[in-house]
N, C-alpha and C positions, 0 to 999 in steps of 0.2 A: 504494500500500500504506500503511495506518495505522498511525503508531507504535507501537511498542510501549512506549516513554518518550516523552512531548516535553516540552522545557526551554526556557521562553521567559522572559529576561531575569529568573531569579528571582536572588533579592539576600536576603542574611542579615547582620545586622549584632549583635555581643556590646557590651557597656559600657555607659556614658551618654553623654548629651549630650554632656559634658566632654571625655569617652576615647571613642571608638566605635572597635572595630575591626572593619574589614571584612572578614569572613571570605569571602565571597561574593558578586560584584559582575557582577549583572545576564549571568550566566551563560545560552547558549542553545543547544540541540545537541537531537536527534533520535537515538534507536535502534532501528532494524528487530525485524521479530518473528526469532527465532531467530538473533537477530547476538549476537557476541559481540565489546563494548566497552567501549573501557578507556579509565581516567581516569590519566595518566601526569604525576605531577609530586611535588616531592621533601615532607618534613612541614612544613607548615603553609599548605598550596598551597590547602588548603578543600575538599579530598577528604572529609572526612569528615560536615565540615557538610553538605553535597551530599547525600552518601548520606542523612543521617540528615534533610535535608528531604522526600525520594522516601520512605523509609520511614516516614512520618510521624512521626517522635519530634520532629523539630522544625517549628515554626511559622517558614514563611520570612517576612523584612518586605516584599517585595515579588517582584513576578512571577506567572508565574504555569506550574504544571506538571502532567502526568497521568500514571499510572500506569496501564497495561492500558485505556488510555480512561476511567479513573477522576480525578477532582478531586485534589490530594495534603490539601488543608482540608476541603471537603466531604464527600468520599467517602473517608474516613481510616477507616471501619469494612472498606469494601470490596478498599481495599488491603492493609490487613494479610491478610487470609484468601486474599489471591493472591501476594502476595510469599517469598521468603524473604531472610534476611539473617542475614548472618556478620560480625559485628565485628571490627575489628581486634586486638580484647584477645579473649581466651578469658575468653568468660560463660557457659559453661554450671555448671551445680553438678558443685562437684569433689568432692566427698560420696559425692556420688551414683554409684553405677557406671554405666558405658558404658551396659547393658542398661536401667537407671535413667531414665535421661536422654533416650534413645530413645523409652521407653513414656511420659515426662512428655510429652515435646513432640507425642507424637502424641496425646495423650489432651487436648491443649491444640484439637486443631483437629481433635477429634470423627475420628480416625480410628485406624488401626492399623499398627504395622509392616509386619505382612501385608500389608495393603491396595494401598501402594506402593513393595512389598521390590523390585519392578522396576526402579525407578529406579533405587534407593540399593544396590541387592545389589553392585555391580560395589568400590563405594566401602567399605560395609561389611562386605563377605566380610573385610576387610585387618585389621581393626579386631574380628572377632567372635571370635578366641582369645579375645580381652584383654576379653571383656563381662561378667566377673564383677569385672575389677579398678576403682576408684575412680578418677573423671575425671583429678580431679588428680595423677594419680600414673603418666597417662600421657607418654610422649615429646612433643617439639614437634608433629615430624609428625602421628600417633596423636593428638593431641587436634586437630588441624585436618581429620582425618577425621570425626571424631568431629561435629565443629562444622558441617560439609558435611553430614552425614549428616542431624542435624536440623534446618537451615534445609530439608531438601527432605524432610522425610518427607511431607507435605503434599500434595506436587504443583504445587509453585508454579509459574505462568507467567512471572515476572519475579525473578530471582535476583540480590542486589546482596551483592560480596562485596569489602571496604574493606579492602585491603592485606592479603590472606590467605597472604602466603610469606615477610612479615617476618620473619626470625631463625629459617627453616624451613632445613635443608640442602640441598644443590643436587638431590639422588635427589628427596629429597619434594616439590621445589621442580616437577620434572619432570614426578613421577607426578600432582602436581596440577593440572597443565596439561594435560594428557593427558585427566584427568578429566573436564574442562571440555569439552574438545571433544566426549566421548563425550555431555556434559547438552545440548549445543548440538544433536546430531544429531536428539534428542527432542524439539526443538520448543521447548525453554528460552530464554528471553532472558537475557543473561548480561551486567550490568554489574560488573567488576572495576576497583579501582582500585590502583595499587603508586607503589612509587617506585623500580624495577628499570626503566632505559632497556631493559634486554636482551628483557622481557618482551613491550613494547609490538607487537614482530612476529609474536608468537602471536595475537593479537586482530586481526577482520577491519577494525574502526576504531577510529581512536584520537583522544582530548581532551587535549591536553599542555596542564598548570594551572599557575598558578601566581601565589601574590598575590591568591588568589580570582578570576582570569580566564581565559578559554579564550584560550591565545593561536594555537593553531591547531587544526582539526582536519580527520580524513580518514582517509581508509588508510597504512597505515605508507610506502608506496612513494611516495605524493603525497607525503607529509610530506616525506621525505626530498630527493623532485625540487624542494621549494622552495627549497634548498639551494643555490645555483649556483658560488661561488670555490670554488678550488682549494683543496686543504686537505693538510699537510706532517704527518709525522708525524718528532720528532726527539729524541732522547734523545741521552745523553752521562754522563761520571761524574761531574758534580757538576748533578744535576737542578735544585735552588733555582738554584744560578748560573743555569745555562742558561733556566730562566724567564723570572729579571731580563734578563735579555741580552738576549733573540729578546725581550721586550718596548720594547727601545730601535731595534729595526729597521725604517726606515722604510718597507717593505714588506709589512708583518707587519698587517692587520685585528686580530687576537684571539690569543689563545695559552692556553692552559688545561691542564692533567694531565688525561692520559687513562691508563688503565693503567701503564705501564714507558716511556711516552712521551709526550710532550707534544704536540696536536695547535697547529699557526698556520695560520688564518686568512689566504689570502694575497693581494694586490693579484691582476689580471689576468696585470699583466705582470711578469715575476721572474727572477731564473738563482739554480739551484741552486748553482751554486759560488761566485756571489758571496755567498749567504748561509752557506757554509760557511767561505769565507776569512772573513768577520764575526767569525764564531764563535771559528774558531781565535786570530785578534786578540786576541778578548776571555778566549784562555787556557780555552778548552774543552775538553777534550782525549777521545779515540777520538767524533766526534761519526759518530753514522748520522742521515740522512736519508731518508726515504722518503715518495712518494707513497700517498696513502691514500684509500678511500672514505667519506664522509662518513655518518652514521648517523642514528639518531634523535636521542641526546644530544646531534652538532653541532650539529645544527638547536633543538635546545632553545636551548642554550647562548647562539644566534645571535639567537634571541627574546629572549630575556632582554637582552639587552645591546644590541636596537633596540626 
């Protein structure tokens, strides 16, 4: 089966000779027709760069990548009229009302609401009270509908959407996921990028970035199977102490804050009680310990720091 993206070793680079920084370093990954994949890493990973070399707004410095079987340099006429894309900032005109914005972007790529209110009906039924009111003056959520809506009024083949649930609530966070699956079942290719670890298990593969690199990828389930120590989950009442602490244990791989607990990293071989009598030593007081499943964030974490 022919990609639907392919990313061979493309490289982007900002500054001068002097300062270069590299946003983007000889990155290469593949995406199916109808897959939906995600680019998983925290800001300044080179997610963005990425997208905005696939959508052609930027000229990468090296590599080489296609879009729908399209050139991303050559054939940069052809890709625009098959893609859609959703930025991380909200750019549509906030002027403009809902209904506004809808009839620009369709009149931008010779078509109609009508034409493919199929697609977008399910998305924009949510959003059509509110089509007489002014972009800008809609909610977080409600303008990331809105943004969805016109990146597909078109019919795009290839959908690339750059961290689209940043500073969304958790409801709309949901119903946008939801959403996606429903564009996925229509034949859409769906590359999303975030910086929510939680996310990366709604996508059928995942690219975890960072530094401008792919440091792994695959389906969320491999990811995780690369994973193999044992991993501790341990809190207590004074969290800072308890950090420094369990990081002077000769036992101890890693140790990091994960929610209301701190996950370590742990050798093969270990006793829990000997790392709780440590603890207590070191004046820890009510410490829990508990066995845990390791997730996508360990294994990031794990990358990171090999």
């Amino acid at each position: 089966m022919n990609a639907a993206v392919s990313v061979n070793n493309l490289i982007k680079n900002y500054g001068t000779k002097k300062a270069v920084v590299e946003a983007v370093k000889t990155v290469s990954f593949d995406v199916l027709p109808a897959e939906l994949f995600g680019i998983i890493g925290p800001d300044g990973a080179g997610k963005t760069s990425l997208f905005r070399m696939l959508t052609t707004l930027l000229l990468p410095d090296g590599g080489y990548a296609t879009v729908d079987g399209f050139d991303i340099v050559k054939d940069y006429k052809a890709i625009r009229n098959r893609v859609g894309y959703m930025p991380g900032r909200f750019s549509l005109y906030q002027d403009l009302t809902v209904e506004e914005n809808m009839q620009f972007f369709a009149t931008i790529f010779n078509t109609s609401i009508e034409d493919n209110y199929d697609l977008v009906k399910d998305i924009y039924i949510q959003i059509e009270p509110f089509k007489k009111r002014k972009a800008g003056k809609l909610s977080g959520g409600m303008k990331q509908k809105l943004a969805l809506s016109c990146a597909l009024i078109h019919r795009p083949t290839v959908l690339f959407l750059d961290e689209p649930t940043t500073g969304v609530d958790a409801v709309s966070r949901k119903e946008f996921w939801e959403m996606l699956k429903r564009l996925k079942q229509q034949g859409i290719t769906i590359l999303v990028s975030t910086p929510y670890m939680d996310e990366a298990g709604l996508c059928d593969r995942i690219a975890l970035m960072q530094d401008g690199s792919i440091l792994s990828a695959g389906t969320p389930q491999q990811i995780i199977a690369e994973f193999k120590e044992p991993v501790l989950a341990i809190k207590a009442d004074d969290m800072y102490k308890l950090l420094k602490d369990l990081g002077g244990y000769a036992l101890i791989k890693d140790v990091y804050s994960f929610g209301e607990y701190h996950h370590a990293v742990m050798q093969d071989v270990f006793d829990e009680t000997d790392l709780c009598h440590f603890l207590e030593r070191k004046n820890n007081y009510n410490v829990t310990i508990k066995r845990t499943t390791p997730g996508i964030e360990d294994r990031f974490m794990q990358l990171m720091k090999n």
